[in-house]
N, C-alpha and C positions, 0 to 999 in steps of 0.2 A: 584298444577299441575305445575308440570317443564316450564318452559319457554323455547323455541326453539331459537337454535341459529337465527337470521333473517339474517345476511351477509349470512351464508352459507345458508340459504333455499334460501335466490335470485338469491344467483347467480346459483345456482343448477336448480331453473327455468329456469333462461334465458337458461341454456347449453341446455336445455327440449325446449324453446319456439324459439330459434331462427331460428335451423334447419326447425322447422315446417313453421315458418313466410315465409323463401326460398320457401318450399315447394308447400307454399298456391300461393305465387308469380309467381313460375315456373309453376302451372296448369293454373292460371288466365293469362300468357303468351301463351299458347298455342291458346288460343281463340283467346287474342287479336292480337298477331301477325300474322293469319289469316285473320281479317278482316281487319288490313292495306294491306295484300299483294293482298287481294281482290280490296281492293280498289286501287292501282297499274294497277287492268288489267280492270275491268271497272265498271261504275256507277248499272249495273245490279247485278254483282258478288259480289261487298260492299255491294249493297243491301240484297243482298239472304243470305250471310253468317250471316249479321249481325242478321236477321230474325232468321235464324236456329239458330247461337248460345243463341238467347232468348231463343230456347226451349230446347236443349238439357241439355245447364249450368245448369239449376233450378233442374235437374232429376239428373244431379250428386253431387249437392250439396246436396239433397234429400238423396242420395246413402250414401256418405260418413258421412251426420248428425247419420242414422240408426246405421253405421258400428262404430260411435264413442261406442254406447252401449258396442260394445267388449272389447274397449280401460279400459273403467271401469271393465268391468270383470275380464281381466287381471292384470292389478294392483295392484285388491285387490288378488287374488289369487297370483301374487308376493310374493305383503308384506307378505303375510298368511303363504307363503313357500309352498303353494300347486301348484307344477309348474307341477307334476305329470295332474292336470286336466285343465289344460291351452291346450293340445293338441284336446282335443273333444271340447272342447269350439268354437276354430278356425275354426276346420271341420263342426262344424253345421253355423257357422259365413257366412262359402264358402257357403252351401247350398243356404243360405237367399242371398248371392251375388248373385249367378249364376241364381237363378230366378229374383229377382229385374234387371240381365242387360238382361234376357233374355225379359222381360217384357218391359223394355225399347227400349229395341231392335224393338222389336213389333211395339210400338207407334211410334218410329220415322218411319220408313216404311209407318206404314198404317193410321195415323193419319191428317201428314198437310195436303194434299189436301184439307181433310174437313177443318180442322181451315182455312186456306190462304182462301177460298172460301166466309167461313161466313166471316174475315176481309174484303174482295172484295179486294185482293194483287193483281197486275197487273198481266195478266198471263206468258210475259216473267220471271220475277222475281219469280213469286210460281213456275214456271217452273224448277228454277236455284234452288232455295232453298230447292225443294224434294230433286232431284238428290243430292243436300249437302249433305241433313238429311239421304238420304237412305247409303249413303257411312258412314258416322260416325255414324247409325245403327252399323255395325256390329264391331265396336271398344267398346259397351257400356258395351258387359259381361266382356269384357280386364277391362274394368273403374273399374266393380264392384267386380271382385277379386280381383285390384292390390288396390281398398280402404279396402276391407276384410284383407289384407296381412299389409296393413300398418296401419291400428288400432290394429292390433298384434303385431306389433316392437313398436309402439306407445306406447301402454300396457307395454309392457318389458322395460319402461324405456329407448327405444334407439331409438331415433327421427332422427337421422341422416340420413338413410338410404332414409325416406319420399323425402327428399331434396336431395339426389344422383339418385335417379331413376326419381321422378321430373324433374330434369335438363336433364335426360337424356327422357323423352320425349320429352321437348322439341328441345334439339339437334337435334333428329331426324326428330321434323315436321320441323323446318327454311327450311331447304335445301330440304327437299323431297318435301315442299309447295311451293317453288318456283320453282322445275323443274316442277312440276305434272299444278300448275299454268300457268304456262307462257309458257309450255309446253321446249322442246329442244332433242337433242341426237335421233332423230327418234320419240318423244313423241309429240303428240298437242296438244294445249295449253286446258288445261282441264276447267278452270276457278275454280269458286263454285265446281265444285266436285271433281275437284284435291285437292282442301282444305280439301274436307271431306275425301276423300281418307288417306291426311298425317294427318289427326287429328286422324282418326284409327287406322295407323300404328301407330302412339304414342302410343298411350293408350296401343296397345299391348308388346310395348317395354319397357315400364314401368311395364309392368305386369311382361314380362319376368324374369328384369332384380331383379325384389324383389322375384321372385321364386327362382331363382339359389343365391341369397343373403342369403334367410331364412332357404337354403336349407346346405348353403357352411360354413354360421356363426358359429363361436366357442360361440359365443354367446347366441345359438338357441340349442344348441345341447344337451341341459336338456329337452327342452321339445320332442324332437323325432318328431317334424310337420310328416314328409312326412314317417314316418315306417308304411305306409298300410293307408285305408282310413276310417275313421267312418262314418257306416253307418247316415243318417238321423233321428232322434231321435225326437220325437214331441215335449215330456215335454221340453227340452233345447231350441229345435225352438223356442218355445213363449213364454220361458224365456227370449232370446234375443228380439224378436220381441217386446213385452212390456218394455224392457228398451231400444231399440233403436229405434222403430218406432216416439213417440213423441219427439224423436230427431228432426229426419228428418223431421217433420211436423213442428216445430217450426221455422229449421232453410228458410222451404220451402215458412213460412208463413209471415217469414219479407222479401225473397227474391219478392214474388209476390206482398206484400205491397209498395214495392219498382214501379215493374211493373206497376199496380194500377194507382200510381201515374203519371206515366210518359202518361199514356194514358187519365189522367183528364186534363193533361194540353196539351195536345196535341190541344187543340184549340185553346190556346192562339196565335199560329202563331211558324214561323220557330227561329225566334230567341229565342224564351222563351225555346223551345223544345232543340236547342242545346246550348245556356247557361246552362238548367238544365242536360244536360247528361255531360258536361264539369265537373261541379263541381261534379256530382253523382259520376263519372271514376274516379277523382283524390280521391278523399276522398275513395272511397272503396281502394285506392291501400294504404291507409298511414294506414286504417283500420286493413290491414292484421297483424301489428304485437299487436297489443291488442285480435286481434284470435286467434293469437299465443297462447299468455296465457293465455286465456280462457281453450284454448286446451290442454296447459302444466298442469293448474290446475286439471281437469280431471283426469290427471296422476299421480299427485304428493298426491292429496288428496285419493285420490281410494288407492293408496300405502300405505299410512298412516293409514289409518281403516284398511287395511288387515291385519295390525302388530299388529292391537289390541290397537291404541294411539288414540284414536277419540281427544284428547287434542290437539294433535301435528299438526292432521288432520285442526282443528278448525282455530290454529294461522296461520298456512298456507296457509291454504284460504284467510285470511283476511291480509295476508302480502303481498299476489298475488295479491288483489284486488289496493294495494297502486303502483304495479309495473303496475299496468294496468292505471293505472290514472298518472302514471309520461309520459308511453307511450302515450297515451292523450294528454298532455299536451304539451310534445315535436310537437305532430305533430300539434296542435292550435298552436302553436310558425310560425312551417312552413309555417301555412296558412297566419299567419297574414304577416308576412313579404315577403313571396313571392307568395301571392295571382296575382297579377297582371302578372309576370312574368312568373306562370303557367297557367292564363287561355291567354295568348299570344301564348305557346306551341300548344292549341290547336284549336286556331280561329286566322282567321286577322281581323274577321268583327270589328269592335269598339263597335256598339250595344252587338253583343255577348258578348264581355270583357268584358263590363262594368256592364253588369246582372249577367255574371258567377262571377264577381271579389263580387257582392251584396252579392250571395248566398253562395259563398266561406268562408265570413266572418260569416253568419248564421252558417254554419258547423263547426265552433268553440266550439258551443255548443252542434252540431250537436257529433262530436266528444268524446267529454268527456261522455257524458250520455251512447253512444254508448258501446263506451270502459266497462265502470263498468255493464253496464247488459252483454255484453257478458261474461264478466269475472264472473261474482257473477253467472250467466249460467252453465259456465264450471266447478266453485267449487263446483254446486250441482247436477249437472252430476256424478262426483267423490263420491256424498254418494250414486251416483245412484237414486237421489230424480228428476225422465223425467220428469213425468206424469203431477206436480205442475211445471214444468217449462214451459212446453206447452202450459197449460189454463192460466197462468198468459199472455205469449206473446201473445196469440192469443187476451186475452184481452185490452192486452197496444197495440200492430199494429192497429187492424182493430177495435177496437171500441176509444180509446182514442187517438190513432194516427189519423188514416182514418179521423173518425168524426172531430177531432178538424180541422184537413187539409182540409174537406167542409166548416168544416163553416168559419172558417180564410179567409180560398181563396177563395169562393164565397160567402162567404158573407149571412148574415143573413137577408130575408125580413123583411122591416119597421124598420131594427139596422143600419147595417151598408151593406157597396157593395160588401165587400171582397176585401183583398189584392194580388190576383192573386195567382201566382207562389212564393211570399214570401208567403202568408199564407199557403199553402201547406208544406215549408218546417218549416212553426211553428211546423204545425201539427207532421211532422219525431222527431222533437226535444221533443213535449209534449208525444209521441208514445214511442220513447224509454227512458226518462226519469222516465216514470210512470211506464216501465219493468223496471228499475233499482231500483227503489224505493222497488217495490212488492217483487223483488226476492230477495234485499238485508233485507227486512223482511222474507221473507222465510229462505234465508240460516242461520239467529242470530235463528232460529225459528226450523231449521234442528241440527243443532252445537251445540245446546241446549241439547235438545233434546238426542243425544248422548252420552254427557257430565254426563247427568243425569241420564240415562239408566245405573244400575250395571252390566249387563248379556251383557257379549262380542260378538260386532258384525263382529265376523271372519265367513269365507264360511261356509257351511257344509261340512261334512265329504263328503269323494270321494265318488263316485256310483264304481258298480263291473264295473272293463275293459269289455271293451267294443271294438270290431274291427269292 
């Protein structure tokens, strides 16, 4: 089996993962930059955004985990040379979009009352936080065709685009969030639903902006996207459906592991709660670039089987996996040396600092484990192997994460009392260590498997056009 140049496949990733890393930055910027300028205008409107964006973010992370299923469809149909069936691919992709935000859409409308009600949320604040939610309702089908559009440039090998129309939502919420906010020009001050209003208009401008991209590309212009529309097809719907749904459930199931958590320790008291979301916020933003290549993987290895090299496929995964673990590594650098110095950014309390600075250096390890299951993730994504990705996280979160995080942090009757909010994040560390273990026996287990298989696993033939 030939050996793969490894300079050029890393850096060919990075060109692949960096733009994405932007990308992931610039949407997780729209949120957060809302909830600081909410908290600018008052303790209710921080309140209510930060509320709503608990609920919305988790549905479009949901969204876009699905829409990764395409990113692998196209790749492999890339490398295959079959770009002819890349276009109905994407149109039954829109379909499964356009329902997931219109479903979304739904829920945020007519859902939080009842949640805010069972939480017992104050009712000035559930007051604030509808009105959020009900405004960025109707940006959620924009969310879910502009992630449809960008797991097809994804797919194509051209990641750039994700991180120009990114930035450009958020260009557009900064300013329209702070007039709509603070109100000004004839306008008053809107609070909470001036925020959800510009989180809307975002999302629709991003949408825009990769329709007239995908539409205008020299790039795009093999596959014909926009020559007429394809109908709705079943067999393809639940073709994508079974290889992106257990996306979106996987990625949805470490997001609310995360939540979980935050709401066991909630009785520790105010400082345990905001030392732990200090260290949660920084470490998810250093996290974004080993998603990256999780992400990049997806693309580069689905390419790679399309050509018919499952060889090339294999080294490459496992080359990404060493680029996901340097990224790792670099940001445990980060942590250890400017632990203090970031959790200062975001507390003056001293008790704060001195738990987040605790927990910061837990996430060291937190880190690295992190990094290689998302990465060993995203390489078996790319053979298209969801289904075994899903059961394994759902088993490392909520049974070997969860579990070990009760019993660490409260403690085992007649053993021990429990370590509070450190045993808790033992548990994050034994939770995703044990998905990185499982998956990286999966993926020697998948790459095998291919290796050994004679009979070439390129698409099948086209189906008859179809309009």
């Amino acid at each position: 089996m030939p050996r793969i140049d490894r300079i050029r496949a890393s850096r060919y990733l990075c060109r692949l993962a960096l733009p994405i890393c932007g990308a992931q930055l610039a949407q997780i910027g729209v949120s957060t930059s809302g909830i600081v300028m909410a908290g600018r205008s008052s303790t209710v409107d921080l309140a209510a955004v930060s509320i709503g964006a608990s609920l919305w973010v988790p549905l479009m992370l949901f969204m876009s985990g699905t829409m990764i299923g395409l990113t692998a469809v196209v790749a492999q149909l890339l490398g295959a040379g079959q770009v002819e069936r890349i276009r109905v691919q994407v149109h039954q992709a829109g379909w499964i979009a356009l329902a997931m935000g219109l479903i979304a859409a739904c829920a945020l409308s007519w859902l939080p009352s009842a949640v805010f009600a069972l939480m017992d949320i104050p009712a000035e604040i559930a007051t604030a936080a509808e009105a959020y939610l009900l405004a960025v309702a109707f940006g959620m089908p924009a969310l879910a065709g502009y992630q449809a559009l960008r797991a097809y440039s994804d797919g194509f090998n051209h990641t750039r685009p994700a991180l120009w129309f990114s930035l450009l939502g958020l260009a557009v919420h900064l300013p329209l969030g702070l007039w709509l906010i603070f109100g000004g020009a004839g306008v008053p001050p809107l609070g909470a639903l001036g925020c959800g209003i510009a989180t809307a208009v975002s999302m629709w401008a991003s949408l825009f902006g990769m329709l007239a991209y995908t539409k205008r590309a020299r790039i795009y212009q093999r596959v014909a996207l926009w020559r007429g529309l394809t109908a709705p097809q079943p067999a393809q719907l639940f073709a994508l459906l079974r290889l992106g749904l257990p996306i979106g459930v996987a990625i949805f199931a470490e997001v609310t592991m995360f939540a979980v958590v935050a709401l066991l320790i909630a009785t520790y008291g105010t400082v345990v709660i905001a030392a732990h979301e200090v260290a949660l916020n920084f470490t998810s933003i250093l996290f974004m670039m080993p998603l990256a290549v999780g992400m990049a993987l997806t693309i580069q290895v689905g390419t790679r089987l399309g050509e018919g090299r499952p060889g090339a496929a294999s080294q490459e995964a496992w080359n990404g996996l060493w680029i996901a673990l340097a990224a790792a590594l670099a940001n445990a650098l980060v942590v250890v040396l400017f632990a203090r110095q970031v959790a200062a950014l975001y507390s003056t309390e001293p008790a704060v600092i001195e738990l987040a600075v605790e927990l910061l250096y837990l996430a060291v390890l937190f880190q690295v484990s992190d990094a290689l299951q998302i990465g060993i993730a995203g390489a078996l994504r790319g053979y298209k192997d969801t289904r075994a990705v899903m059961l394994i996280t759902l088993f490392a979160y909520w049974v070997a994460g969860l579990g070990s995080g009760l019993a660490f942090g409260r403690g085992v009757p007649g053993v021990f009392d429990g370590l509070g909010v450190h045993g808790f994040w033992i548990g994050l560390i034994v939770g995703l260590s044990t998905a990185a273990a499982l998956l990286a026996l999966r993926l020697n287990w998948v790459s095998r498997r291919r290796l050994d298989d004679p009979t070439p696993h390129r698409p099948t033939p086209a189906p008859p056009p179809s309009t």
